[in-house]
N, C-alpha and C positions, 0 to 999 in steps of 0.2 A: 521492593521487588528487585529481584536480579539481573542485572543486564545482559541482552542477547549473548554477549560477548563473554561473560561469567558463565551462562550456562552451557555454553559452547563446551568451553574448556573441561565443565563438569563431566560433561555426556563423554567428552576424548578418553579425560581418568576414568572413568567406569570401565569406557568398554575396552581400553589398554588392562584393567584391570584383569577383565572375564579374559581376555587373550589370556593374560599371565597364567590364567587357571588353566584354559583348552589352548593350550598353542598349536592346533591342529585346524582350528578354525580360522579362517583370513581377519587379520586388522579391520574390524568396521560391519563385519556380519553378524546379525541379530546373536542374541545371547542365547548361547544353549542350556537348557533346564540339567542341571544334576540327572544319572540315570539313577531311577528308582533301585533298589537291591533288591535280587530277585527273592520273593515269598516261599517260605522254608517248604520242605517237602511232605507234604501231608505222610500218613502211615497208610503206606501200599501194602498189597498181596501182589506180587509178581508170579507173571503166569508163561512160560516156554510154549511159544505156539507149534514148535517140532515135535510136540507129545502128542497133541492130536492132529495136526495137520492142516496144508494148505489146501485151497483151491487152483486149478489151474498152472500144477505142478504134475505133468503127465510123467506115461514110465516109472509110478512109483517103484516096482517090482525092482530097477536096475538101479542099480549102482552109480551115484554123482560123485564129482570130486568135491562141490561145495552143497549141501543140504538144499540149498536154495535157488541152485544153476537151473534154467528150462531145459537145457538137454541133460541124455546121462552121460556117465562117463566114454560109452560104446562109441560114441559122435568124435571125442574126439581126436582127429585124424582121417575122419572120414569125411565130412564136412569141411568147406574149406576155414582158413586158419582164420578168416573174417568172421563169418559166422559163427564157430567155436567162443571166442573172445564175446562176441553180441549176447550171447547164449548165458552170459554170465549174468546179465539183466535179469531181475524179478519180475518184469509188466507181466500184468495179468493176472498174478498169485494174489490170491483176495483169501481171505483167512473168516471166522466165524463164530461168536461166542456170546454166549448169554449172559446176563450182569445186573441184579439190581443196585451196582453203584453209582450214585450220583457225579462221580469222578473217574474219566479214563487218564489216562499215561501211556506211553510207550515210551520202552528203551531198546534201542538197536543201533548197533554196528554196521555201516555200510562198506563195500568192499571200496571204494575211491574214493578219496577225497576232492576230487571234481564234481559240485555238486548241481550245477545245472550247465547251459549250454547258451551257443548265441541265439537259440530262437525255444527255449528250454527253459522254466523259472523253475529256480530250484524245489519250488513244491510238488512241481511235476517230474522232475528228474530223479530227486532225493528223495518226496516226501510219504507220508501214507495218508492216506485219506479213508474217513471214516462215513459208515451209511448206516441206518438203521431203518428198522419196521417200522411206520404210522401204525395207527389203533385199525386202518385197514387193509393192514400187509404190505405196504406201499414201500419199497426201499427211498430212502430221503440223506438230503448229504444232515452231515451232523459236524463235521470238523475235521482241523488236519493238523500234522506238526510243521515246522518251517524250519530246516536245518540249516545252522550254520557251521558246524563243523562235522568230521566224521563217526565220531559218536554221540548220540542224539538221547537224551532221558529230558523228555517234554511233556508236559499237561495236553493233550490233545484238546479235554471239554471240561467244564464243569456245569453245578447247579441243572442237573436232566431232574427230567420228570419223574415223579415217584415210580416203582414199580419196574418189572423185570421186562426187561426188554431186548430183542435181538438185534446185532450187530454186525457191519461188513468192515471189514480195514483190507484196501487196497495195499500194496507197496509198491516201491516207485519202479517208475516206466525207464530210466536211463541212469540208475547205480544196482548195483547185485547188494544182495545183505550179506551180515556174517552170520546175525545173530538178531533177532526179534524175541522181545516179552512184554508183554502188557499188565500195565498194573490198574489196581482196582480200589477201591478203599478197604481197608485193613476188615476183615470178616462181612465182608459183603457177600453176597452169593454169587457166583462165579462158574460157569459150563463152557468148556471149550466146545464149540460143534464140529465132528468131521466133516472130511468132505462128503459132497452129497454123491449117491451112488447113479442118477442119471446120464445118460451120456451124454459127453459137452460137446458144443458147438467150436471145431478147431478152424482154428485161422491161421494160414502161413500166407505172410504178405512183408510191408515195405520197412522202410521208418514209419510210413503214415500208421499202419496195423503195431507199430511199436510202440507210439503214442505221440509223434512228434505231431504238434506242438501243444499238447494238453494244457490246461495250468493247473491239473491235479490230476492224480492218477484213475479215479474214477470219471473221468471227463471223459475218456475215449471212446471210440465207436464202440468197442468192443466190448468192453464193461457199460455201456447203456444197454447195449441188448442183452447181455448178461441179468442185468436189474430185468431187463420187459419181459424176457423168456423165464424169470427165474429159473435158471439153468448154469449147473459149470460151463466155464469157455477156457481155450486153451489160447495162449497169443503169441503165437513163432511169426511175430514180425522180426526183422532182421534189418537195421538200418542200413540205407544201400546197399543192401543183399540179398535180397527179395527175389530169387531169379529163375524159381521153377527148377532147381537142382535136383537130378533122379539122388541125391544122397541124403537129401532132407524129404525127399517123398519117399524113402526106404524106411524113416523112421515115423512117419504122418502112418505108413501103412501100419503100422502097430500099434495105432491109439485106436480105439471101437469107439469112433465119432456118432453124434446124431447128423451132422452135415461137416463138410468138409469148404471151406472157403478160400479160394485163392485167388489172390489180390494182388500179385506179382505187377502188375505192367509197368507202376512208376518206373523201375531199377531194369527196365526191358526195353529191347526196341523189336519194331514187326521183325526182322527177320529171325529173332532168339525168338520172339512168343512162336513164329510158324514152326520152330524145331525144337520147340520144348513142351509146348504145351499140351499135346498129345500124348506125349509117353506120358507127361506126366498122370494127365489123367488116366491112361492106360494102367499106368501100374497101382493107380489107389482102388481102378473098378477090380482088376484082377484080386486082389487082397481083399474087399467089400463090394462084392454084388449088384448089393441092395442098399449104400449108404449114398446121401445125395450129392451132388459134388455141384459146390454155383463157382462161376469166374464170372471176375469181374472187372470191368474196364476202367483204364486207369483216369482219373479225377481230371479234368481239363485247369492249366493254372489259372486261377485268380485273373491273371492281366491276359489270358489269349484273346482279349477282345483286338485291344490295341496290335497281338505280337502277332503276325500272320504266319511264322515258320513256325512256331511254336503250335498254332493251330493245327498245320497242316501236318507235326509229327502225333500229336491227338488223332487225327483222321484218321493217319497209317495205322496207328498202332491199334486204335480200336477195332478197324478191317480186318486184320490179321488176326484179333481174338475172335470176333463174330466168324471168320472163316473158319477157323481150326473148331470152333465151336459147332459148327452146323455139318463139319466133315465128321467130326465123332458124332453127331444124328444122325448121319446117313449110314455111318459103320453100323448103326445099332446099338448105341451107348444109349443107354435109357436113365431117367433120374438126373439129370442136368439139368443146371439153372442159368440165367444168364442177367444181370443187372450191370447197365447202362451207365455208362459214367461222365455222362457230356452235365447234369447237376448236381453232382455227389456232392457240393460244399455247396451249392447254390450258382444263380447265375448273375447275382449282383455285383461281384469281387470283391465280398465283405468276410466270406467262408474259410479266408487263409490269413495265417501270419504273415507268410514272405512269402507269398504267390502260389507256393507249391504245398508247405505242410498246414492242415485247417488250425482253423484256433478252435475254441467250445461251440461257436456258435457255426463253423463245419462240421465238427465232429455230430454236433445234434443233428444235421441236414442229414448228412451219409447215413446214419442210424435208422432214423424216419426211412430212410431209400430203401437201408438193406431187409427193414422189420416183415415187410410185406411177403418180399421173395423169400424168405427161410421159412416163414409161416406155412406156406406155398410147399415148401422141400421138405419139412417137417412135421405135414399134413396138418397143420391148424385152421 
């Protein structure tokens, strides 16, 4: 038998050894396994989702400078230089296709190689996230890519079920793309679906309505009620930009919404909601009638229990929309909605990442919140 003292020395040679391999590792930390090499690339059919089109990509008619930007080109310079740049983001662009392949892929180019953020995982910033139909039309997550650099050709899923089945692939909530194509196994069947011709339910709101802090791009409020409504949704959140702008409600006025949602208040304080929030509505009933238009109160943080000025700017701010709210009822604005925002994450202080933007299991709160009142505006 070898003495303590022999095997000592043994165990120092080894792991001086694996150092010598990974010198990136500290002197005396567990041993790293070799990385596996990655599994050659099966034979794809690649497929260009700009042939048949996205979801949630309004103004197709006009002119963008990047395929895949939320506004068009018309925006910019009329919008400020914040929003322009935010506008470059895909949140919301959900895409649509048929496939009896037992294996997806995507390859896509993203406009930045910043790929997530500090309350931001890169699956949510970067990534796409896939859903599909159950056997009872049920949209279900299925998978996602995980990018770590700026050009991405990843296995999304393998081994699905037999049989042809529909498909959702979100793209990410904080990078713009260049370029998206999905591949399929080599003569499988393969239907791009366009977008569907209902009118979507549009949303101009914060970071929150941008997706901050999902941890995948189907997590959002906005894309859950998308799934519940099966309905296009448009998503003009605008991180810290969210402000009730007559130059972003000049362009809301040109999409033919089934509801209109504005979610502004986080990036507001009462005295902007008292001098914004009317015109704005003003100017989306002038342009639509008859379309419904809900405001909605900004989300109380996580910690306002403990933070009592942070409460009492909640107070204000909600006053000042319930006010501006009940003065366009009394003008005779008909068709308005109004959803409360003192539980939009919850009232446990479990609802947020870092106080302010929800994590999945806020963003499912707010949804549950908003599903009732659009039901409501959208006669269901």
């Amino acid at each position: 038998m070898k003495s303590p003292v022999l095997l000592t020395a043994l165990f120092a040679t080894a792991v001086l050894s694996l150092h010598a391999q990974n010198p990136a590792a500290p002197a005396g930390a567990p041993p790293v396994p070799p990385r596996a090499a990655p599994a050659p690339e099966p034979k794809l059919d690649w497929y260009d989702v700009t042939k048949w089109g996205v979801e949630g990509r309004a103004w197709g008619d006009l002119e963008r400078l990047r395929w895949f930007d939320r506004l068009p080109a018309v925006a910019d310079g009329k919008v400020t230089a914040a929003v322009w740049g935010l506008s470059r983001d895909s949140a919301g662009m959900m895409v649509r296709f048929k496939t009896d392949s037992k294996l997806i892929w995507a390859h896509y180019v993203l406009r930045s190689e910043r790929l997530a953020g500090p309350n931001m995982t890169a699956i949510g910033a970067s990534g796409l996230d896939l859903y599909a139909r159950d056997e009872h039309g049920t949209w279900r997550w299925v998978g996602v890519t995980k990018p770590d650099k700026k050009e991405i050709r990843q296995e999304i899923v393998n081994g699905l079920a037999p049989g042809t089945h529909e498909f959702a692939l979100y793209l990410p909530l904080y990078n713009g793309i260049e370029s998206l194509e999905i591949g399929a196994a080599a003569g499988a069947q393969f239907e791009g679906l366009k977008p569907r011709d209902a009118k979507p339910i549009v949303f101009y709101g914060t970071s929150i309505t941008h997706g901050a802090s999902a941890s995948r791009p189907g997590m959002v409020h906005t894309a859950i009620l998308g799934r519940h409504f099966d309905r296009p949704v448009i998503n003009l959140g605008f991180s810290g930009n969210g402000r009730m702008d007559a130059a972003v409600g000049e362009l809301l006025a040109k999409v033919d919404a089934a509801v209109y949602v504005i979610d502004c208040l986080p990036n507001m304080g009462p005295a902007d909601v008292r001098l914004k929030c009317q015109p704005l509505v003003k100017q989306l009933r002038a342009a639509h009638p008859e379309t419904p238009i809900v405001l909605v109160e900004d989300r109380r943080f996580a910690n306002t229990w403990i933070r009592p000025e942070r409460q009492k700017f909640h107070d204000d701010n909600h006053a000042a929309l319930r006010e501006s709210f009940e003065s366009l009822q009394k003008e005779g604005l008909t068709k308005l909605y109004y959803i409360p925002g003192d539980n939009l994450i919850g009232d446990d202080a479990e609802g947020a990442t870092d106080g302010s933007h929800p994590n999945d299991l806020g963003f499912v709160r707010q949804a549950a919140i908003f599903e009732p009142i659009l039901r409501q505006a959208l006669g269901q």
